[in-house]
C-alpha positions, 0 to 999 in steps of 0.5 A: 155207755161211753157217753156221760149222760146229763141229769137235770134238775128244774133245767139245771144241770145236777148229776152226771153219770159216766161210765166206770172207767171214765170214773177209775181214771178221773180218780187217778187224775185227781190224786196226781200233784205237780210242784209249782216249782216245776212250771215252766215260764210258758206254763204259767204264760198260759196260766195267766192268760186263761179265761174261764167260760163265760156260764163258770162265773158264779165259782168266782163267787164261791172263791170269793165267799170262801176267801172272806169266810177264812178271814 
């Protein structure tokens, strides 16, 4: 099994099963920090620049809602 395989829930996508090695190294991904401190001015160029996919949209709303909810 190296593919992830999608789980749906009424067409929507809910759970997605991933082999356990893919999961062991995304876990390891996920406890790495970098300083922003140590981007270099092409890292933030492209930063700025980056669009998020057009079917990501509702997480704007989620960042918006959490931002007014800290206020």
């Amino acid at each position: 099994m190296r593919e992830p395989v999608l789980i749906t829930k009424n067409g929507r996508p809910r759970t997605v099963l991933i082999a356990y090695e893919d999961y062991q190294r995304l876990m390891r991904r996920e406890h790495r920090v970098e300083l922003t401190a140590e981007l270099t001015d092409a890292d933030i160029a492209a930063i700025e620049a980056s669009e998020m996919d057009p079917g990501l949209d509702h997480l704007d709303a989620e960042l918006t809602a959490d931002k007014h909810a800290a206020d």
